[in-house]
DRENLUM-47806 format. One record per residue (C-alpha): residue number from 0; x, y, z. Coordinates in steps of 0.2 Angstrom, whole numbers, plus 5000, padded with zeros to 4 digits. Layout:
<atoms>
- num,c1,c2,c3
- NUM,X,Y,Z $
...
</atoms>
This chain:
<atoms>
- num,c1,c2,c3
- 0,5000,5000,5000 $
- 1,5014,5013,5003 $
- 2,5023,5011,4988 $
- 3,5006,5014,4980 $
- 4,5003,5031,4991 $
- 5,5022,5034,4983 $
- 6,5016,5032,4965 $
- 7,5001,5042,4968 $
- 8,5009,5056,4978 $
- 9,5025,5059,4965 $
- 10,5025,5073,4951 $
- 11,5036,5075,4936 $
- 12,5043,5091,4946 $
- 13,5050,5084,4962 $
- 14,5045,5098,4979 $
- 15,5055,5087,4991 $
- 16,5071,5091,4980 $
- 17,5069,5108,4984 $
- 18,5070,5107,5003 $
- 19,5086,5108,5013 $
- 20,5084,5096,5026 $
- 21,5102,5102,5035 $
- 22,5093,5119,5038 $
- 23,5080,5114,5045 $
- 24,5088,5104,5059 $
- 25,5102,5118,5063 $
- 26,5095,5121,5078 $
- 27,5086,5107,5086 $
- 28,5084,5088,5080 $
- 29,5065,5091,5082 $
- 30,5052,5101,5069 $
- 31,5033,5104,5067 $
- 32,5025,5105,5052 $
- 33,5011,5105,5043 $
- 34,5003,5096,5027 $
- 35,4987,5094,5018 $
- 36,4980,5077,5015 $
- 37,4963,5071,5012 $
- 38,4964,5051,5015 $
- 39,4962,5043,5032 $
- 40,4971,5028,5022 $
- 41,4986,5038,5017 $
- 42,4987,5047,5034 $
- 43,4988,5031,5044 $
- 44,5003,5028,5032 $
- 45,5012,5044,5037 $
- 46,5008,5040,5054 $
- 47,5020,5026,5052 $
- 48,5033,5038,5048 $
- 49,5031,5054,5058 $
- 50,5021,5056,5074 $
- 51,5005,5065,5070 $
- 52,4999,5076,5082 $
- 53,4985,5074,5093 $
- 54,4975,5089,5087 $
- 55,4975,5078,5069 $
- 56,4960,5084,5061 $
- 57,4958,5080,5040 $
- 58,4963,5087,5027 $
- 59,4976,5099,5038 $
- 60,4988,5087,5046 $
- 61,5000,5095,5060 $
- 62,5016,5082,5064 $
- 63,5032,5083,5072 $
- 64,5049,5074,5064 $
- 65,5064,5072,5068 $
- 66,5080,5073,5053 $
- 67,5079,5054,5048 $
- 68,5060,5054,5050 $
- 69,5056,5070,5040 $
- 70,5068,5060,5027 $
- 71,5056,5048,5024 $
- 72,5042,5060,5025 $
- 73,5050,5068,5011 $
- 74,5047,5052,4998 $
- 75,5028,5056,4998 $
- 76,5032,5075,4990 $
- 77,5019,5082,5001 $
- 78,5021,5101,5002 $
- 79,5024,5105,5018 $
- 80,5025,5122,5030 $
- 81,5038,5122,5045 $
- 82,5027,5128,5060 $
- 83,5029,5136,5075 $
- 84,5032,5122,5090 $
- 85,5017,5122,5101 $
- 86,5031,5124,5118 $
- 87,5033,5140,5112 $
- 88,5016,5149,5109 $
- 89,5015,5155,5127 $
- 90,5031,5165,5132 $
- 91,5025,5170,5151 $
- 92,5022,5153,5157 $
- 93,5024,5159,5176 $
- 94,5037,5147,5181 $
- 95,5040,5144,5204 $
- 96,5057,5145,5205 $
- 97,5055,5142,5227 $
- 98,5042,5132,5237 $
- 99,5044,5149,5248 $
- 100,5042,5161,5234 $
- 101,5022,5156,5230 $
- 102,5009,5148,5238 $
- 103,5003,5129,5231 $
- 104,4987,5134,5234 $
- 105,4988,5144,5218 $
- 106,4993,5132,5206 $
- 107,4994,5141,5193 $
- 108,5015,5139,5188 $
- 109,5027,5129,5181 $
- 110,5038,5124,5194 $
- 111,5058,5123,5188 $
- 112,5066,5105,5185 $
- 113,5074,5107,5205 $
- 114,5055,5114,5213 $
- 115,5046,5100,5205 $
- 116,5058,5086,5213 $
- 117,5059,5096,5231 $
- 118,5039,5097,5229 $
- 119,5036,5077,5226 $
- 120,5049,5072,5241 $
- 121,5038,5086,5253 $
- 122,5024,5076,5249 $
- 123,5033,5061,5255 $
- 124,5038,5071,5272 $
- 125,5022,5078,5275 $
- 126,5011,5064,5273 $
- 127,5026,5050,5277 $
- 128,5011,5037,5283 $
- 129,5001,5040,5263 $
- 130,5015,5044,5254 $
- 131,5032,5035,5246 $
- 132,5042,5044,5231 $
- 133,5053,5037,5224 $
- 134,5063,5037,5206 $
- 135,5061,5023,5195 $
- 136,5076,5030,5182 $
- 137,5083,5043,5172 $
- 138,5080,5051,5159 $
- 139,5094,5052,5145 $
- 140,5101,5068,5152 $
- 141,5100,5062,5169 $
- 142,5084,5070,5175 $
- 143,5076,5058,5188 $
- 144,5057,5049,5182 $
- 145,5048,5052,5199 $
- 146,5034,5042,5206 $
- 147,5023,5046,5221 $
- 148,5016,5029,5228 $
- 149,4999,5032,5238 $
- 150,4989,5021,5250 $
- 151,4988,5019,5268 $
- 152,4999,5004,5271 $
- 153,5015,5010,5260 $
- 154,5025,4994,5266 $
- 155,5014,4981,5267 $
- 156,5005,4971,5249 $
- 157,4985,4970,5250 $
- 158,4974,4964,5239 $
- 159,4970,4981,5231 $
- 160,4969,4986,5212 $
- 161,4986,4994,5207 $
- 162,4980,5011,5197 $
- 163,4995,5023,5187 $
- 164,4991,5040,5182 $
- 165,5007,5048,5171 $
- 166,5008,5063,5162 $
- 167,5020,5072,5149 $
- 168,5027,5058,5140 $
- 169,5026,5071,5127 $
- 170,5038,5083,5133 $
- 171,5028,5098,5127 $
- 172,5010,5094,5134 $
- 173,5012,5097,5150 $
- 174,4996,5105,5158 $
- 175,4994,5087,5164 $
- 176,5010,5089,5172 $
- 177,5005,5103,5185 $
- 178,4990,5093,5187 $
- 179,4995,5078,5193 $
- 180,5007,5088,5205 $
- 181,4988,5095,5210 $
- 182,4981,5078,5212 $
- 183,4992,5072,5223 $
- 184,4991,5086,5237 $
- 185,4973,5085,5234 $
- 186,4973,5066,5239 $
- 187,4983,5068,5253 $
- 188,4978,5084,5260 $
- 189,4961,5080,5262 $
- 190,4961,5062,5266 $
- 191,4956,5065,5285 $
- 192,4942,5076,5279 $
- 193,4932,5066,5264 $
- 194,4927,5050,5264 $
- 195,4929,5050,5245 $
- 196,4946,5053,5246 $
- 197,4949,5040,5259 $
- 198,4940,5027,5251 $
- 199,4949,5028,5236 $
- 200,4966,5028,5245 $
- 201,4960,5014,5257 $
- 202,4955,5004,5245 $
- 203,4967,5006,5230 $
- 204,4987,5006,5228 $
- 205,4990,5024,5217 $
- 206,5004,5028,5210 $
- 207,5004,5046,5200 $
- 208,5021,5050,5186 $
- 209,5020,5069,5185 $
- 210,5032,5070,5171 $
- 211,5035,5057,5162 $
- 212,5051,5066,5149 $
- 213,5057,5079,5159 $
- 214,5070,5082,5146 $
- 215,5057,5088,5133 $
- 216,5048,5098,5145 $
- 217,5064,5107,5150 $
- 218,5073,5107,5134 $
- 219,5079,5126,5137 $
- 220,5085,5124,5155 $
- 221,5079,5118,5173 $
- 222,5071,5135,5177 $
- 223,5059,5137,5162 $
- 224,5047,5125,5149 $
- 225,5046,5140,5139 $
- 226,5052,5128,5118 $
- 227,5048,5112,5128 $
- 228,5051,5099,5113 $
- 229,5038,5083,5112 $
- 230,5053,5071,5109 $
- 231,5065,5065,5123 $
- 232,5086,5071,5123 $
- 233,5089,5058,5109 $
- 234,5075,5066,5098 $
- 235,5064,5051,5100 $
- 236,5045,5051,5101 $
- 237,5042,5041,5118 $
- 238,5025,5037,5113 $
- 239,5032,5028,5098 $
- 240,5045,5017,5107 $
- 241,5037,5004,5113 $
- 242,5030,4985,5109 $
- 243,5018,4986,5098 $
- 244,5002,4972,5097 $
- 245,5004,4973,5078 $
- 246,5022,4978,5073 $
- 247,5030,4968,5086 $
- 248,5048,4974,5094 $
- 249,5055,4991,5089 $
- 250,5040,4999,5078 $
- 251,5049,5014,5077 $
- 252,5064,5008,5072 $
- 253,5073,5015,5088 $
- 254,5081,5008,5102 $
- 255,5071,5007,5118 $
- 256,5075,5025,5128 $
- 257,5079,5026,5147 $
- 258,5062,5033,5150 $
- 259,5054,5019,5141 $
- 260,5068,5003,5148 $
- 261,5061,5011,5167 $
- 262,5043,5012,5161 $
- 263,5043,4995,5156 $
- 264,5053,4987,5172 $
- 265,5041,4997,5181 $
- 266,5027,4989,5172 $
- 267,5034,4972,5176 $
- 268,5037,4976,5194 $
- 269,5019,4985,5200 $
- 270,5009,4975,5189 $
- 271,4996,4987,5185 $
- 272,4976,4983,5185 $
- 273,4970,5002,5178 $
- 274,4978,5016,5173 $
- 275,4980,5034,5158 $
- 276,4995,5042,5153 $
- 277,4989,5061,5151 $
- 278,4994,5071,5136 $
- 279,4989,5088,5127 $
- 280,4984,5095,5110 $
- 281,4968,5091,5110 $
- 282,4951,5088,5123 $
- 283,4946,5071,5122 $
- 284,4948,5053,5130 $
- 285,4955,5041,5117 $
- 286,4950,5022,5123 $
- 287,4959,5006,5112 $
- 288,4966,5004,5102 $
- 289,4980,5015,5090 $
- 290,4987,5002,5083 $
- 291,4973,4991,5074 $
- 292,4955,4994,5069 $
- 293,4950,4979,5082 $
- 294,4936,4985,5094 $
- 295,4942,4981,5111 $
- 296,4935,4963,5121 $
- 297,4926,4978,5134 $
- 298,4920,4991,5123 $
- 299,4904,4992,5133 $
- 300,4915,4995,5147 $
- 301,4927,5007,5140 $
- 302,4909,5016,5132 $
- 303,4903,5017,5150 $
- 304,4919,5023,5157 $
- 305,4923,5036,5144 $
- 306,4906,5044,5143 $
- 307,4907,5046,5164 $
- 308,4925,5054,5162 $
- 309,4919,5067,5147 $
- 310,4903,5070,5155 $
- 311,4912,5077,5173 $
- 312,4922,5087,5163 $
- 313,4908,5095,5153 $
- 314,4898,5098,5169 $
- 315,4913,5105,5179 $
- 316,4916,5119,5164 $
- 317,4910,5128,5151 $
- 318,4914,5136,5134 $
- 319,4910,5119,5126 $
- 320,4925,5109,5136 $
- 321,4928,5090,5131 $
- 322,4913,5092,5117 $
- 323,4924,5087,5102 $
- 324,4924,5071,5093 $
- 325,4910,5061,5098 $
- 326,4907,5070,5115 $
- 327,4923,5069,5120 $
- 328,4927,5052,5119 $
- 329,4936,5042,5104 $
- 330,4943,5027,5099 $
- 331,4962,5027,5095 $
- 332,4962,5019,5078 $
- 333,4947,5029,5071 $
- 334,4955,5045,5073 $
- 335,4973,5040,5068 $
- 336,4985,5023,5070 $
- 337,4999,5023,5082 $
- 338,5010,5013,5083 $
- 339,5021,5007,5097 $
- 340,5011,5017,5109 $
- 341,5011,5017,5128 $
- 342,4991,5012,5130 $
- 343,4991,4999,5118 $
- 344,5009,4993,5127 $
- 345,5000,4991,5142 $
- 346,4983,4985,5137 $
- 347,4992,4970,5124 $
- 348,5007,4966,5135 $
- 349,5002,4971,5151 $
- 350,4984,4964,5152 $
- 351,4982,4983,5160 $
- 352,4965,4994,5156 $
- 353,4974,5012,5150 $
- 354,4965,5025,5141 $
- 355,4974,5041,5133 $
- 356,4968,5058,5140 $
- 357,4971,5073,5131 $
- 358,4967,5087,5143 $
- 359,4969,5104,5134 $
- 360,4968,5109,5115 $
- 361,4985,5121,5119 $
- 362,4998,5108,5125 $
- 363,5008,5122,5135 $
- 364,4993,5133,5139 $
- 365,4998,5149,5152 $
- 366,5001,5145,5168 $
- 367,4985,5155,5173 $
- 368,4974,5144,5165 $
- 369,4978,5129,5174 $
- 370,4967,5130,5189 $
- 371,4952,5130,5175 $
- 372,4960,5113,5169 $
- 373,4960,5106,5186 $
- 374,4942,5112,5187 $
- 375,4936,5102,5175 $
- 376,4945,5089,5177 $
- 377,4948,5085,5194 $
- 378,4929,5075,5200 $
- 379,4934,5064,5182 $
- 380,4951,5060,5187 $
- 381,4943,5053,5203 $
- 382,4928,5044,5195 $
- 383,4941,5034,5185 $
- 384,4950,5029,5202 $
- 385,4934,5024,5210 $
- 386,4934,5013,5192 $
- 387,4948,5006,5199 $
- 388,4939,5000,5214 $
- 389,4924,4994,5204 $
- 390,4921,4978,5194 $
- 391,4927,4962,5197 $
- 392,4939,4958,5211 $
- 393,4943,4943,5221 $
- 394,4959,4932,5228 $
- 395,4964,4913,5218 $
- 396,4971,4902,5231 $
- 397,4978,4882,5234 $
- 398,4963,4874,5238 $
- 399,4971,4863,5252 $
- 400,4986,4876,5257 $
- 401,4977,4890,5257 $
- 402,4993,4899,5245 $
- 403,4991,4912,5234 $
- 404,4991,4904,5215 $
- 405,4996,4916,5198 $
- 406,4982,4910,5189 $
- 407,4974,4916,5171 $
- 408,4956,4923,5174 $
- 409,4948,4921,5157 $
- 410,4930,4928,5152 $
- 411,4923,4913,5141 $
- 412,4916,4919,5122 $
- 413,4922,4937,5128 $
- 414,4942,4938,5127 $
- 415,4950,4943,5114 $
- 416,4967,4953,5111 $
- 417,4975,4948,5128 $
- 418,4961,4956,5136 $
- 419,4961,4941,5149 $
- 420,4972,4946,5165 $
- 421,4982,4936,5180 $
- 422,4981,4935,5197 $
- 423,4996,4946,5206 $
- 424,5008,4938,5219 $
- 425,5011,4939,5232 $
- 426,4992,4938,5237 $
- 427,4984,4931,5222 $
- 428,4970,4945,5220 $
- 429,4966,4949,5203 $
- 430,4955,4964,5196 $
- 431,4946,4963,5180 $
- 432,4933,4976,5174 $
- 433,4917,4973,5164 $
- 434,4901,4980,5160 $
- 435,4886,4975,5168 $
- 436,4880,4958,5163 $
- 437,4882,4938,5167 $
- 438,4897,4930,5160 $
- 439,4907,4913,5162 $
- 440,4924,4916,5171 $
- 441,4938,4902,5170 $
- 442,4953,4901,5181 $
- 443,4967,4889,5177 $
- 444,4984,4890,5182 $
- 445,5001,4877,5179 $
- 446,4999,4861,5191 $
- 447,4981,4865,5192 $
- 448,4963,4858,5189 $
- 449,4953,4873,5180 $
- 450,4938,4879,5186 $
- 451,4925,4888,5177 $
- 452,4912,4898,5187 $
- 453,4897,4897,5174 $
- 454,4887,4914,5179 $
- 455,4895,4930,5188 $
- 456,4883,4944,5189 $
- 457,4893,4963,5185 $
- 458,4883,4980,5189 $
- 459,4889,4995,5184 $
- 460,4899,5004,5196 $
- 461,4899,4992,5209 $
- 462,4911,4978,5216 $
- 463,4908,4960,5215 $
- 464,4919,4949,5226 $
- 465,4924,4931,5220 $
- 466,4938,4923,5229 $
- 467,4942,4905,5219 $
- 468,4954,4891,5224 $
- 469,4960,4879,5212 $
- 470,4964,4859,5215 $
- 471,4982,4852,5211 $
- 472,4981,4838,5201 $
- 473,4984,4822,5207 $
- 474,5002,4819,5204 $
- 475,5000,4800,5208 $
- 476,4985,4796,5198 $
- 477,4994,4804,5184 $
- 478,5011,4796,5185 $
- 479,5003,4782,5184 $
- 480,4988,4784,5171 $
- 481,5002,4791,5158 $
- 482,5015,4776,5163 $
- 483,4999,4764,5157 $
- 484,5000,4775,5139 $
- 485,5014,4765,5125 $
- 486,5023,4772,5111 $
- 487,5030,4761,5099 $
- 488,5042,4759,5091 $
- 489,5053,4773,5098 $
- 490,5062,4783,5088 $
- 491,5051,4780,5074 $
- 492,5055,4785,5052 $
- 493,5037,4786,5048 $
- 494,5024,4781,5059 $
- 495,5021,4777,5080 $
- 496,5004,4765,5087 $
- 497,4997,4771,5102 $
- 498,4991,4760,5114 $
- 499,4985,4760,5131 $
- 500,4972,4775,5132 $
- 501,4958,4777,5142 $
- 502,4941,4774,5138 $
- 503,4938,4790,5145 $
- 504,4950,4800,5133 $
- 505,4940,4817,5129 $
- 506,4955,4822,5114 $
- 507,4972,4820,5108 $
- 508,4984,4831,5102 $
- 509,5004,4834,5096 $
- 510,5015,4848,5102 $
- 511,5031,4850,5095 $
- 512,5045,4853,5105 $
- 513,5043,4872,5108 $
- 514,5023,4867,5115 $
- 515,5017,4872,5100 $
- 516,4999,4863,5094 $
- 517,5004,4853,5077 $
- 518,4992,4843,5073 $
- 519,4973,4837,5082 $
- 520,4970,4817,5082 $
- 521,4953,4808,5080 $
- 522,4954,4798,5093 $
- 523,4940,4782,5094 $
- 524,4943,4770,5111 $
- 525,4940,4755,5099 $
- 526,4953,4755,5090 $
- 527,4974,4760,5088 $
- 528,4980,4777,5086 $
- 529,4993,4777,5075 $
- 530,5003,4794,5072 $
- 531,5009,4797,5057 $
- 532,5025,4807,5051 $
- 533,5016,4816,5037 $
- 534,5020,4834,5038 $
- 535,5032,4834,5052 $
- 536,5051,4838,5052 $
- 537,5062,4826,5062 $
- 538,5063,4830,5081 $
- 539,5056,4829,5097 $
- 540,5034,4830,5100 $
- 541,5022,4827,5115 $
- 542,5007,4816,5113 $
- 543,4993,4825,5124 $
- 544,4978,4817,5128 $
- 545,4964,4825,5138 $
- 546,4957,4814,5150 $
- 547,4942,4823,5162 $
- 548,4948,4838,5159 $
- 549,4967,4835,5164 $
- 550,4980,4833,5151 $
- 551,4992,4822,5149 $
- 552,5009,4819,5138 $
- 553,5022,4808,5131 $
- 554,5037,4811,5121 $
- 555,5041,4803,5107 $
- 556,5053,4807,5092 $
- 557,5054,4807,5074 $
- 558,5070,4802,5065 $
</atoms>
């Protein structure tokens, strides 16, 4: 398809020879521009090449580059304009340079690189029972990627949903930066006072990102965000770098940045249930997915959820906020694809429920119009927590032991994408959210007999409770079951007889040697199963056979 778009888009008089790339990076490794284009088809294809930006809107595409990407982008001999960047529309952004110089109470500033780090550890020192910061990296310039950990028991595991709010991946969209720095004093200042509050802390583990690429945002210096740049220090769009569900490894043909290597071990280590990364340009909530036109397993649910975010924020301002698109909600693909995204990283690979928020059409708006952003947004922000705290919850154990297992909780003729999610250790609680209705749920997990719990009832912004335990199989019984199973002869050249299987045999099956399926057997009790070689290389298989439900296997090998 794109050497297609190629043919279409090349005249016999060449624009893109006429533009000197060299100058155009003299001065930064980053630019924005603009084009005209008229195809959603063709625009998913530049996407692959530059990053669009969010406020994307046909036919008058604004995108950012950097050298080798604005290379490629020049193969389609689209005329372009060289734009001014969005970090440097506002010049008097109000910047704190002291804790002592302003009150917090205001927040309407950017705070300097060295306020916002003394800011995050004076919430750890004033509230030292609710709140843990720490760093979980660097950035490439050495800047340190903070997280503030909130809950009421800081230093011991429950079995609570774990919930991520991050902002400013983009290094230039930053109103969600000042915001989050709001929500966390919010939460912790008024946790004694309202039960809302506390029942979200109580029953939640929270961790909140403020910045997320504190390079981009502070591309001039430490003191000011005035010419923030979206891309990090090595002139790579972070929200391009990771794993995609689609394009596998590397999508943007980068290596993975610090800021995305930490984001990822701190993916692995928390083990997040629910979570948004907040961004800029634009005034909507962007559910999954970027990367493919596949309507999510929970689209209901992200429906519900979405509408109740948008409609907070319309009810908490005016001037037609959060309105655009389809009332302020959207699906990823059907604005434009993205590839190697952070929400579809975590909803694919991370079994995770992340939406994209953009908060504010001017991605660096004046520092005096933040408290009308927090406004708006602040009850919606919560009602996504108290999401978090909702659906379906519960704790998978040993049925004799009473130990926590790691089990997969699947919904039956409802998962799709990797939308199924595991149990967390060390407790075993797990945390799955669904629109109201009755589905079929099926634990399994490694050394364990399966259950599946036929009918669980979901309402809407309530939580149901299902604790499970699971029974081991018998490891007797199935030593000596598969002992009564012989495969002969052994190596085989061209075919093995089975003999020996239970009457009670449900199916059989072959696994070659990396457990992958190769080939289903029909299996009648009356008769021998013979294996043939047909269509299989020379090596090592399983014979699996399914007996009540447990299976089963032998080895045997092909010469």
């Amino acid at each position: 398809m794109r050497n297609l778009l190629l043919f279409l888009f090349i005249p016999f008089i060449s624009f893109a020879q006429s533009v000197n790339i060299d100058s155009i990076f003299k001065t930064s490794g980053e630019v924005y521009f603009s084009f005209h284009i008229d195809s959603k088809e063709a625009l998913n294809s530049i996407s692959s090449i530059v990053s669009i930006d969010h406020g994307a809107e046909l036919p008058e595409i604004f995108a950012y580059a950097n050298k080798k990407e604005l290379t490629a982008f020049l193969l389609y001999d689209i005329p372009f304009t060289i734009e001014p960047k969005p970090g440097s529309l506002f010049k008097d952004l109000n910047m704190l340079l002291s804790l002592e110089e302003k009150k917090n109470s205001d927040w309407d500033f950017y705070p300097s690189y060295e306020v916002y780090v003394e800011m995050m550890y004076a919430f750890e020192t004033q509230y030292p029972d609710l709140c843990k910061v720490s760093s979980i990296g660097t950035s490439v310039d050495g800047r340190e990627l903070l997280v503030a950990k909130i809950t009421d028991s800081l230093t011991i595991s429950q079995n609570e949903p774990k919930i991520l709010y991050t902002s400013s991946m983009h290094g230039d969209e930053i109103s969600g930066f000042v915001l989050s720095l709001r929500l966390i004093d919010y939460l912790l200042s008024n946790y004694e006072s309202d039960t809302r509050i506390a029942n979200i802390i109580n029953n939640t583990e929270l961790w909140i990102n403020p910045l997320a690429n504190p390079d981009g945002a502070y591309t001039t210096n430490n003191s000011s965000v005035f010419n923030a740049q979206r891309y990090n220090a090595n002139w790579v769009d972070l929200n391009r770098n990771y794993p995609d569900p689609e394009d596998g490894s590397h999508p943007d043909g980068n290596i993975y940045q610090p800021e995305t290597v930490a984001f990822m071990d701190f993916a692995d280590s928390v083990q997040f249930d629910i979570s948004s990364n907040f961004h800029g340009g634009a005034e909507v909530a962007n559910y999954p997915w970027d990367s493919w036109s596949n309507l999510p397993a929970d689209y209901d649910w992200w429906l519900h959820v979405m509408d109740e975010y948008a409609a907070f924020a319309q009810d908490n301002s005016d001037n037609g906020y959060f309105t655009a698109f389809d009332n302020g909600i959207t699906n990823g693909y059907e604005w434009y694809e993205v590839n190697g995204g952070r929400q579809d990283y975590m909803n694919y690979f991370k079994h995770c429920r992340e939406f994209t928020l953009e908060i504010s059409d001017y991605k660096t708006p004046a520092g005096n119009n933040l408290p009308y952003y927090w406004d708006a947004n602040y009850n919606s922000f919560l009602a996504y927590l108290e999401q978090g705290i909702y659906g379906l919850h519960g704790v998978v154990t040993d049925s004799i032991t009473g130990e926590p297992i790691l089990a997969e909780v699947n919904i039956e003729n409802h998962d799709i994408d990797n939308s199924h999610v595991y149990s967390h250790l060390p407790n075993g609680d797990y945390h799955r959210y669904l629109f109201q209705g009755n589905y079929a749920l099926t634990y399994s997990a490694d050394g364990y007999i399966s259950k599946t719990i036929p009918s669980v009832s979901i309402t809407n912004n309530e939580a149901t409770v299902l604790d499970v335990q699971l029974m081991q199989y018998n490891v007797s019984i199935k030593e000596n079951l598969a002992h009564n199973v012989h495969l002969f002869p052994q190596p085989a050249t061209s075919y093995i007889t089975v003999n020996g299987l239970p009457q009670t045999t449900n199916s059989v099956y072959i696994l070659d040697g990396l457990g992958k399926r190769v080939r289903s057997l029909n299996f009648v009790t009356s008769q021998t199963l013979t294996i043939y070689k047909e269509n299989l290389s020379p090596g090592t298989y399983f014979l699996v056979f399914v007996v009540d439900g447990i299976e089963y296997k032998k080895e045997f090998v092909f010469r």
